[in-house]
Phi, psi and omega in degrees: 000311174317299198306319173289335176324280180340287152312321148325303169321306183263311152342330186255322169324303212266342170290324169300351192293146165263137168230157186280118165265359171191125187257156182226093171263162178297148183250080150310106188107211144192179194215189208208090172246175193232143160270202177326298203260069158054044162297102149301137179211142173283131169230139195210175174227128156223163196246050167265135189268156192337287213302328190280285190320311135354282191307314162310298169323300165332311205275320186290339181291308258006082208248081194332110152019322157299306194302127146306130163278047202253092189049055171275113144328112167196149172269099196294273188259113207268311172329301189280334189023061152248153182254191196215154174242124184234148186255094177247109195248147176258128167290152153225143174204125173252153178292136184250147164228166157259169158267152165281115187306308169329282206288291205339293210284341160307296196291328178301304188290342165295308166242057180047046156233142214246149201306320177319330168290328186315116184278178193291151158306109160271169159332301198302300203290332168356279194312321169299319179273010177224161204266171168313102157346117176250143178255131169219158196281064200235101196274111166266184158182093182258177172213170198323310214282346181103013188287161149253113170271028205251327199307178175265331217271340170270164170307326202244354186327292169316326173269309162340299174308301199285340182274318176296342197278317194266012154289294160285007140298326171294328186289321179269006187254312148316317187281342199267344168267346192320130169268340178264019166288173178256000000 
């Protein structure tokens, strides 16, 4: 009787399965990654959603309502009266699963049941194959000529660096008073 328990059990494990096609891990901290063309850009996660977060950004810059944060001209450092294009786009990504196909149709043909019998895929189940909507931060920072000033290789590197860190700190200090988290 234990045995059979058991194989039920596990029959029903492998027919529910999932498996993940596309992972979204969480980022503790942050970090100074490079992309395709060999761009550095600052990255964080935050769980604050696009439209808030933005809008903060917008504010911490000072940056009118109209200006996109998409290469907004600002003087980073008022002493040097350079100016700097800084980029901040906020992300979203979620975890995707598939069901295994493979068993469904094993198990579909043991106990006769045929795709035509299956009902249609609604919305809902969509919604069911993908995990919690993740948020992340991802900061450039350049000037017309095209230097990138997150690299070891600029002049500004070092001040750059110390400026994005107390930005998001000033940012995560926003997010931890926010009222509308859970």
């Amino acid at each position: 009787m234990r045995q059979k328990f058991i194989i039920s059990g596990l029959l029903f494990v492998i027919v529910a399965c999932q498996v993940t096609t596309h992972s979204v891990p969480d980022i503790e901290g942050s970090r100074i990654l490079e992309n395709k063309d060999h761009f550095n850009y600052y990255l964080f996660q935050t769980k604050l959603q696009r439209p808030i977060a933005k809008s903060w950004f917008k504010k911490y810059l000072g940056l009118k309502r109209e200006n996109d944060l998409i290469n907004s001209e600002v003087i980073l450092f008022p002493e040097l009266e350079k100016e700097f294009l800084v980029s901040i786009i906020v992300k979203d990504d979620r975890e995707e699963y598939t069901d295994v196909p493979i068993v469904e149709k094993n198990f579909d043909g043991i106990l006769g049941i045929d795709d035509d019998d299956k009902p249609i895929k609604r919305e809902e189940d969509e919604e069911e194959q993908t995990g919690p909507v993740k948020f992340f931060v991802n900061i450039t920072i350049s000037d017309r000529e095209g230097v990138d000033h997150i690299s070891t290789s600029s002049l500004y590197c070092s001040r750059v660096r110390n400026y994005l860190q107390q930005l998001e700190n000033d940012f995560f200090e926003y997010q931890k008073n926010y009222k509308a988290l859970p």
